[in-house]
C-alpha positions in Angstrom: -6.6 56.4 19.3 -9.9 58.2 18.9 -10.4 61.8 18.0 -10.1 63.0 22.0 -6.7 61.0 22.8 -8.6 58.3 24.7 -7.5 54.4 23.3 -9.8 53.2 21.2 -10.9 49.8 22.5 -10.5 46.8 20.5 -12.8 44.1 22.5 -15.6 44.0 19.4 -12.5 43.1 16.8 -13.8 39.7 17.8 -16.3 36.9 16.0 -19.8 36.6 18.4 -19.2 32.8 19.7 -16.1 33.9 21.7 -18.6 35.8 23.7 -21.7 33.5 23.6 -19.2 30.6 24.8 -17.7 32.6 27.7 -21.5 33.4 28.4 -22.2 29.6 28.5 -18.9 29.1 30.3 -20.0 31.5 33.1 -23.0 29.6 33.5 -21.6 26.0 34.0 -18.8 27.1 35.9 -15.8 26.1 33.6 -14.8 29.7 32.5 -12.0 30.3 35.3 -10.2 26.5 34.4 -7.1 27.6 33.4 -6.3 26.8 29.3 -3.4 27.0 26.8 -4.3 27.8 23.5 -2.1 27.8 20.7 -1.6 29.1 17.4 -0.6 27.6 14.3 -0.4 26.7 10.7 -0.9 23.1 9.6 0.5 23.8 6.5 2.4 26.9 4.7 0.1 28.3 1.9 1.1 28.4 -1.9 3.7 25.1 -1.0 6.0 27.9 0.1 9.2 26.2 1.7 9.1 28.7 5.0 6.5 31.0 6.7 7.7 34.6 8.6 6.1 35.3 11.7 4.8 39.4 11.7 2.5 41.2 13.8 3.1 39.9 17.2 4.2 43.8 18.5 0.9 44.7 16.9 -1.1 42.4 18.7 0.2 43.2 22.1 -0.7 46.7 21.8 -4.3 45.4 21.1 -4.1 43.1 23.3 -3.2 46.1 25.7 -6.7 48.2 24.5 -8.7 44.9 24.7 -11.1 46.8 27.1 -14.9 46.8 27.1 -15.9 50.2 27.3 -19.6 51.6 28.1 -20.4 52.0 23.9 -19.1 48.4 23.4 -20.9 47.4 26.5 -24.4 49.1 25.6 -24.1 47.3 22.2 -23.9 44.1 23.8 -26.6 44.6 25.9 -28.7 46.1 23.0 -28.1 43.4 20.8 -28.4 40.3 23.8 -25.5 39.2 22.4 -24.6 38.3 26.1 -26.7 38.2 29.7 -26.3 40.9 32.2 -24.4 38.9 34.2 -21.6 38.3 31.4 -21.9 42.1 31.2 -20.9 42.7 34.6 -17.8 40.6 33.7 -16.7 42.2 30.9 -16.6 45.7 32.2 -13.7 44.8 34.2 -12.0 42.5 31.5 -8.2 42.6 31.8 -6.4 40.1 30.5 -4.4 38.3 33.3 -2.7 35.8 31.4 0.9 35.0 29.8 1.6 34.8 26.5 4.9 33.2 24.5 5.7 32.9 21.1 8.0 33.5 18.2 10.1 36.6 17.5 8.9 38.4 14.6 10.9 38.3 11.8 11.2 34.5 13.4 10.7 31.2 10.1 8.1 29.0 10.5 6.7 25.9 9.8 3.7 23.9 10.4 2.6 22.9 13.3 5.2 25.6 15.1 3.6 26.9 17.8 4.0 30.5 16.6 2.0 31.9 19.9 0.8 30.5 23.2 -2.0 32.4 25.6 -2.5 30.5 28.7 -5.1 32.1 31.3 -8.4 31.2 32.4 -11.0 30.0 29.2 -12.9 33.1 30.1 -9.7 35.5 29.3 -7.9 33.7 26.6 -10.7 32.4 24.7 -11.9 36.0 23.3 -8.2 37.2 22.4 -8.8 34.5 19.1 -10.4 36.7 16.5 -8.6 39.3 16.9 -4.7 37.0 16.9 -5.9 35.1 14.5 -6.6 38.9 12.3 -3.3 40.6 12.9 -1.2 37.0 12.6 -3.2 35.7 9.8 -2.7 39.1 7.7 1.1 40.4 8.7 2.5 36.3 8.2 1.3 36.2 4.8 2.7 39.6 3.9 5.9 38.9 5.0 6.0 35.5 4.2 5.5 36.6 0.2 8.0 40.0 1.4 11.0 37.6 2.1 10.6 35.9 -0.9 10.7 39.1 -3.3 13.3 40.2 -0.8 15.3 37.1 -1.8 14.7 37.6 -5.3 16.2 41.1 -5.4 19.2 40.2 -4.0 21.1 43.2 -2.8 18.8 45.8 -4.9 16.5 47.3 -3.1 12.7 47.1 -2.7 10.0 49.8 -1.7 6.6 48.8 -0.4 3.9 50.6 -2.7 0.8 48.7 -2.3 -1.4 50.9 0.2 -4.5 51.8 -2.5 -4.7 48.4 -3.0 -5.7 47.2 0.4 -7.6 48.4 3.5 -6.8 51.5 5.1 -5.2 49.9 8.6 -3.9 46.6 6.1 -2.0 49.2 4.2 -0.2 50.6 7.5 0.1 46.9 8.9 1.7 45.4 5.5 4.1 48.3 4.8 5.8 47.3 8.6 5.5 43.3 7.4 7.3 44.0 4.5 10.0 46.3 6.1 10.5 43.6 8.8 11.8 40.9 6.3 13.8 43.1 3.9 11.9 45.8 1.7 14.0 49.3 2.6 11.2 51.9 2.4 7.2 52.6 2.0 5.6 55.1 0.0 2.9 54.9 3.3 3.1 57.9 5.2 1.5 56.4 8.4 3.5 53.6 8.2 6.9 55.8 8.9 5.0 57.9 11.5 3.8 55.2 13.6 6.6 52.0 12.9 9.8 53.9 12.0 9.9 52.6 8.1 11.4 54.7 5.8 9.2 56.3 3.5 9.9 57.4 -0.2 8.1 59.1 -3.6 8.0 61.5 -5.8 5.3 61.4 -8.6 2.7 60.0 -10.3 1.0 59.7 -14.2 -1.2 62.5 -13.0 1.9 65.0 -12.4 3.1 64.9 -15.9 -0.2 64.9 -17.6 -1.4 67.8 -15.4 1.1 70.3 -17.2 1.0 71.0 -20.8 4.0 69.1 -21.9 6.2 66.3 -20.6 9.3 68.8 -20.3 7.2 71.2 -17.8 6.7 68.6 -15.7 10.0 67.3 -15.6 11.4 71.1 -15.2 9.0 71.7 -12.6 9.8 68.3 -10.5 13.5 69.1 -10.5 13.0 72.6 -9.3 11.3 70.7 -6.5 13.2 68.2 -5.5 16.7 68.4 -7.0 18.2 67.0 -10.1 18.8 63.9 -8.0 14.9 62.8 -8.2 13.7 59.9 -9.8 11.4 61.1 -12.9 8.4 58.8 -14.6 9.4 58.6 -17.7 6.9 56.3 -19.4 3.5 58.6 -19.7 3.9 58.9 -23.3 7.0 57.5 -25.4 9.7 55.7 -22.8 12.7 56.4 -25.1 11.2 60.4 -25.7 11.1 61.0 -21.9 14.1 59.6 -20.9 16.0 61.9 -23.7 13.9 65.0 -22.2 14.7 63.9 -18.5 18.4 64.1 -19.2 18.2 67.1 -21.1 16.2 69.2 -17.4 18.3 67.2 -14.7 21.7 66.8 -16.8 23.5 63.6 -16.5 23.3 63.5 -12.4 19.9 62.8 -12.7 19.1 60.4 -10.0 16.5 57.9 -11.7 13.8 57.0 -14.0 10.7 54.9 -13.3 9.3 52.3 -15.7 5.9 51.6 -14.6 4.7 49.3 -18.3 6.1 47.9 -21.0 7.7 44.3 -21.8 10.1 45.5 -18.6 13.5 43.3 -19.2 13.6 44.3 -22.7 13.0 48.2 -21.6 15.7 48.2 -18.9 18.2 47.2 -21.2 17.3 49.8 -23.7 16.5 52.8 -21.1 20.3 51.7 -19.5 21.8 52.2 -22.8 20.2 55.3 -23.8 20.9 56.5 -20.5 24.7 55.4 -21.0 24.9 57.2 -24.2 23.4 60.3 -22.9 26.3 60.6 -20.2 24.0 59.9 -17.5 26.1 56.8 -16.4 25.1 57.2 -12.6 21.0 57.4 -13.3 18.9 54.7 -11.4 16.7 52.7 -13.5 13.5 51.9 -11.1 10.4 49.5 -12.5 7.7 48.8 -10.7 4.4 47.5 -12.2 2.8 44.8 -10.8 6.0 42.8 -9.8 5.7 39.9 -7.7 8.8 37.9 -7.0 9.0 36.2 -10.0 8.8 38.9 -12.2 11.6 40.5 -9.8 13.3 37.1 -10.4 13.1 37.4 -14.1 14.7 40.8 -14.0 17.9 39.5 -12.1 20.1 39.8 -15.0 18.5 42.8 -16.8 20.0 46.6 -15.8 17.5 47.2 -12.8 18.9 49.2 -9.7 15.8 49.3 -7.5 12.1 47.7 -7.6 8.6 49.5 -6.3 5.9 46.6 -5.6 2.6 47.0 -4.9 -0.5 44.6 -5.2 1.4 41.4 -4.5 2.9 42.3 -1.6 0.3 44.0 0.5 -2.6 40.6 -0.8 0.4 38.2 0.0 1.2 37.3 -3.6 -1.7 35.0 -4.0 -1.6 33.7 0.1 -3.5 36.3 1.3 -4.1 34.7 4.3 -1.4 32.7 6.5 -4.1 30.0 7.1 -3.7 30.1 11.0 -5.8 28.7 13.6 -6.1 28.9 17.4 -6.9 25.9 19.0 -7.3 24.7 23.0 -4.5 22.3 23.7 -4.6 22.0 27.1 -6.8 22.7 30.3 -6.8 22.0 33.5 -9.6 19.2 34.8 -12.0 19.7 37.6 -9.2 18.3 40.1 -6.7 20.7 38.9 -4.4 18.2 36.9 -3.0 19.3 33.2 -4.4 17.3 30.3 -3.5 17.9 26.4 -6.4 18.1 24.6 -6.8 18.2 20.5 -9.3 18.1 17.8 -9.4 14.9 15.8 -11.2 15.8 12.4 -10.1 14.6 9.4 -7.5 17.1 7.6 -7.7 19.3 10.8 -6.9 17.4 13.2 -4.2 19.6 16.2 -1.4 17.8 18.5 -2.6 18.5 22.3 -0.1 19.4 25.0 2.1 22.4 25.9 4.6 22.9 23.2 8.6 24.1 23.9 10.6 24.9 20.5 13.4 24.7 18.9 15.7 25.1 16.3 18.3 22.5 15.7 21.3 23.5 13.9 24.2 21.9 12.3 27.0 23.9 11.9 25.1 27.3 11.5 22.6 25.7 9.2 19.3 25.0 10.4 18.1 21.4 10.1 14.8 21.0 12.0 12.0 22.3 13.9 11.7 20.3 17.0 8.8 20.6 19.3 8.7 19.4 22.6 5.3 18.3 24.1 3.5 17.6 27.7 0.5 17.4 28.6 1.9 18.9 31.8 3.2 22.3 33.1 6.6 21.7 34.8 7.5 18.8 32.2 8.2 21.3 29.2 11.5 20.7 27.5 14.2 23.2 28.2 17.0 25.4 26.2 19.3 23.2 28.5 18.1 19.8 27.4 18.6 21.1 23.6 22.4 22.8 23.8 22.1 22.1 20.1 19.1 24.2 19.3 18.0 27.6 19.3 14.9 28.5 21.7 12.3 30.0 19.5 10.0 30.7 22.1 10.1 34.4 23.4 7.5 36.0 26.6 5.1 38.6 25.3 3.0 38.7 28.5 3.5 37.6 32.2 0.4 37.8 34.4 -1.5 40.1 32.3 1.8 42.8 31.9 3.1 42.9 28.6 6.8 43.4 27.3 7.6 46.5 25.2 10.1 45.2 23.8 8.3 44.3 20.3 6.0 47.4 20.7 6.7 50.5 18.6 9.5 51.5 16.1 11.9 49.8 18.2 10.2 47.0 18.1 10.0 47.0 14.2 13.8 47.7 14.1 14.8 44.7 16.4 12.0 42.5 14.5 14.0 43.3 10.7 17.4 42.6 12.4 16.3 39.6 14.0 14.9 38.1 10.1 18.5 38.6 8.8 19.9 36.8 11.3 17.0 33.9 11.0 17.4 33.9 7.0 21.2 33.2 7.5 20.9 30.0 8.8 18.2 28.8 6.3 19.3 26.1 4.2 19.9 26.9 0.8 16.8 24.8 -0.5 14.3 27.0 1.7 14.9 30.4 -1.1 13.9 28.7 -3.7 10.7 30.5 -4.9 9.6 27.1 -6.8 6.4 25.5 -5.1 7.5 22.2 -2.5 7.6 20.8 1.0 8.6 23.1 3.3 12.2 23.0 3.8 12.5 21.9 7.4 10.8 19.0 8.7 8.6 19.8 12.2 10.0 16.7 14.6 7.7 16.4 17.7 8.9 14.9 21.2 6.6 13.8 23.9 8.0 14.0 27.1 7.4 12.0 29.6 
């Protein structure tokens, strides 16, 4: 929103071709043939074994705001980006078209068609940029997300990476990560606008603005409670924890490790704790976890984990490697033909894609894709009583489902991810590098 309540468009989130080619398309007549385009990944970055879909409620809000306003209008007559007459067109851009796709929180592999715009070239061909920004980003979050998820086990995880990434990619991550697993956020916005819980309580900077250690401590707990989690590890880790116990008592709530060789600290703060009485305190580490330094601490006396860097840059993915390719159009007689791109190493299947999860007793096994180059000859859910539809409707004629908007959205998004991680096979949480642990089977039907 801007600063007077009015939407703030989001038609210039987009790369300058997608305009210059619905210019040219305007010209020659081809911009109202009605397309599918598809999104994908043709492989899983990092030789992760399974890919989490995130973002899609994001992207139908944007999709909602996609408008061309008179200040994004007057820049692209400013800057000829675009002829008058491609002007005219955009000032009443809507877009009119259906899209389908996965669930968020949904696995994927590659070649799963993760989203599907069909509409006219002219409409569907600008929504690219900005799908492939929000799906590239939130994937790879919570793609690396589930993994530290599945690495903590039951302990919890919060979300703490926001000054390490872009103002808006901070707000975005934070809901990726609660989607597949991570319980809270320390990012303000994130709760306001998503619904994710939020959680902190101090920094480095608290203790060493007050003259000692103790004051700091004293001064937290008159604060918050003796239940608060205090830093303990400004100055000497085994010093602070003896002067946290002695301000909160042995209720205190937690202590924070942010340095240090951390399994070997754990163990010794846990004891020291034990010995103090404080049998109940929380031991919480963060610094610089990703999820195989949360996978290292598995046996070691850790109750909850903080990560920031790796989770919000997608643990060394930080992109999802998507792309969003034309697969099929309709020719100058009106008749459906799949369409692909043949490059070496790049290469895309053509045809409109139905798909599916097979599953053998509550285990999944495959992803199959169905394929036609048609529009009626799409596999059904009835022709695969085996498999679970993946394929969900975002958009129909240009009105889009609110269902993954908002909070709720978020909410239904994280429930639906525990169900989905259930029925993984036990070979796709390994967090070693591989194949990806289902096998994409695709059908041509006739």
């Amino acid at each position: 929103m801007t600063s007077t309540g009015v939407p703030r468009s989001t038609a210039l989130h987009t790369d300058r071709y997608e305009l210059t080619m619905l210019d040219a398309a305007l010209r020659d007549g081809t911009a109202d043939r009605r397309c599918v385009f598809e999104l994908f990944a043709r492989r899983l970055p990092g030789a992760r074994r399974f890919g989490v879909v995130a973002g899609a409620g994001r992207l139908m809000s944007l999709i909602r705001d996609f408008r061309f306003g008179e200040d994004e209008l007057r820049y692209l007559r400013d800057e000829k980006v675009v002829d008058a007459s491609t002007v005219a067109y955009l000032e009443d851009y809507r877009f009119g078209g259906s899209i389908i796709g996965y669930r968020e929180g949904e696995a994927y592999f590659p070649g799963s068609p993760v989203l599907t715009v069909e509409g006219t070239f002219a409409e569907a061909v600008i929504l690219e940029t900005l799908a492939l920004s929000v799906l590239n980003h939130d994937c790879a979050v919570a793609t690396a997300a589930a993994r530290m998820s599945i690495a903590a086990g039951d302990r919890p995880l919060a979300e703490m990476g926001s000054r390490r990434a872009g103002e808006e990619s901070a707000v975005a991550a934070a809901r990726a990560a609660y989607i597949v697993g991570f319980g809270a956020t320390s990012n303000l916005e994130a709760g306001r606008r998503w619904g994710v819980p939020t959680m902190g309580t101090a920094a480095h900077s608290w203790t060493l603005l007050h003259d000692t250690e103790e004051d700091a401590f004293r001064a937290q707990i008159a604060a918050l409670g003796p239940r608060t989690t205090l830093l303990v590890d400004t100055y000497d880790i085994r010093r602070g924890v003896e002067l946290a116990v002695q301000v909160a008592g042995p209720e205190l709530g937690g202590v924070r490790i942010d340095s240090g060789d951390l399994p070997t600290v754990a163990a010794e703060v846990r004891a020291q704790l034990d010995e103090l009485g404080a049998t109940r305190t929380r031991i919480t580490v963060t610094s610089d976890l990703d999820e195989y330094a949360i996978a290292a601490l598995a046996a070691s006396p850790v109750d909850a984990y903080g990560v920031g860097t790796s989770v919000v840059t997608g643990s060394g993915s930080p992109t999802a490697g998507m792309v969003y390719k034309l697969v099929a159009r309709q020719d100058a007689a009106g008749s459906w033909v799949g369409v692909a791109k043949a490059s070496a190493d790049k290469g895309s299947r053509g045809g409109r894609k139905a798909a599916f999860r097979t599953l053998e007793h509550g285990t999944a096994t495959s992803e199959l894709v169905t394929v036609s180059d048609g529009f009626e000859e799409v596999a059904t859910a009835a022709e695969h009583p085996d498999a679970r539809p993946l394929q969900t409707t975002f958009v129909e004629r240009g009105d889009v489902d609110v269902a993954a908007e908002g909070p709720d959205g978020v909410t239904a998004a994280r429930a639906h991810h525990a169900r989905v991680r259930e029925e993984l096979p036990v070979r796709a949480l390994a967090l070693s590098r591989s194949d990806p642990a289902l096998e994409t089977v695709f059908v041509d039907v006739a």
